[in-house]
N, C-alpha and C positions, 0 to 999 in steps of 0.2 A: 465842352467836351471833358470828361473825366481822364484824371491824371493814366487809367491802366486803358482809356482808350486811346490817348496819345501814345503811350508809347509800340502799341502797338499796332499802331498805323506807321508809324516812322518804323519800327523792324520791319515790318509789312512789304512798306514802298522801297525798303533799302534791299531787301533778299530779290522781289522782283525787278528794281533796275537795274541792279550787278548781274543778277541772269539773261534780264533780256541784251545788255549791254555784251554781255560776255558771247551769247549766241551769233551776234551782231558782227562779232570780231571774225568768227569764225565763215559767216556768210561770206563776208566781205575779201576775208584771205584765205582761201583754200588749205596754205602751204599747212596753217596754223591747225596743231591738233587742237579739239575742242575744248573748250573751259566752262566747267560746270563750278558753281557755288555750291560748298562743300557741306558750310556750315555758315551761322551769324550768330556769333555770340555778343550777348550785352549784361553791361554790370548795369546792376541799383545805384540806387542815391540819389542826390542831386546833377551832380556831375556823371552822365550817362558814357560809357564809350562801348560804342558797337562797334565790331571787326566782322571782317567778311574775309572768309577762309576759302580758297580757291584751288581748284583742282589743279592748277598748273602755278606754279610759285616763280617761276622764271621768266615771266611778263616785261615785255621792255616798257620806260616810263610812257612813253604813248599808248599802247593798251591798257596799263594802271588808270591813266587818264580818259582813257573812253568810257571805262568802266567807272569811275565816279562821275561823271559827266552824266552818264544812265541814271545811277542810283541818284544824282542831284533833280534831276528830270522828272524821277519817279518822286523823289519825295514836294517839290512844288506843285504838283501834278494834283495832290493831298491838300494843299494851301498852305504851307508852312516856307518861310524864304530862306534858306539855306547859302551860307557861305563856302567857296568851294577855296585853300587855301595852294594848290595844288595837289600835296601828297596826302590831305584830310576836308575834310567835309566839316562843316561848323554848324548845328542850330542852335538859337535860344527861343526858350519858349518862356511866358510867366512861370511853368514850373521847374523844366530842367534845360541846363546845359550838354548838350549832346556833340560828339565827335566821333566820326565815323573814318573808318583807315582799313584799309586792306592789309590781310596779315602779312 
């Protein structure tokens, strides 16, 4: 797999399991206004860090937690094994280190 088709399988799988994660929340608790993924931005380099920017910023640490739970789900889903550390997500791959966190 080429290095810009990696990385774009992991932005890929991390936009749609924080969204379907995010939608999830909202199935599940009514009370909860909706939360959409706003944005995912990623830097270059070797050292990768994706952030997921989220409609609603006020998330208790259990919804934080579902939501990378999702985006963990979605990126194994791809074949890549993902450490989840609570408040960050970890891959390493032969060519980068990636770390993924909610803004």
């Amino acid at each position: 797999m080429g290095e810009q088709n990696e990385q774009n399988t992991i932005a890929t799988a991390t936009r749609l399991g924080a969204a379907n994660a995010s939608a999830e929340i909202g199935i599940v608790n009514n009370n909860v206004r909706p939360i959409r993924v706003s944005k995912v931005d990623m830097t270059g380099g070797t050292n990768i860090n994706i952030t997921i920017f989220l409609s609603d910023s006020n998330l208790t640490e259990i919804q934080k937690q579902t939501i990378l739970s999702g985006v963990q789900q979605s990126i194994e889903s791809s074949g890549y094994t993902v450490q989840n550390a609570g408040k960050n997500l970890t891959i390493t791959t032969s060519r980068h280190n990636y770390l993924i966190k909610l803004n």
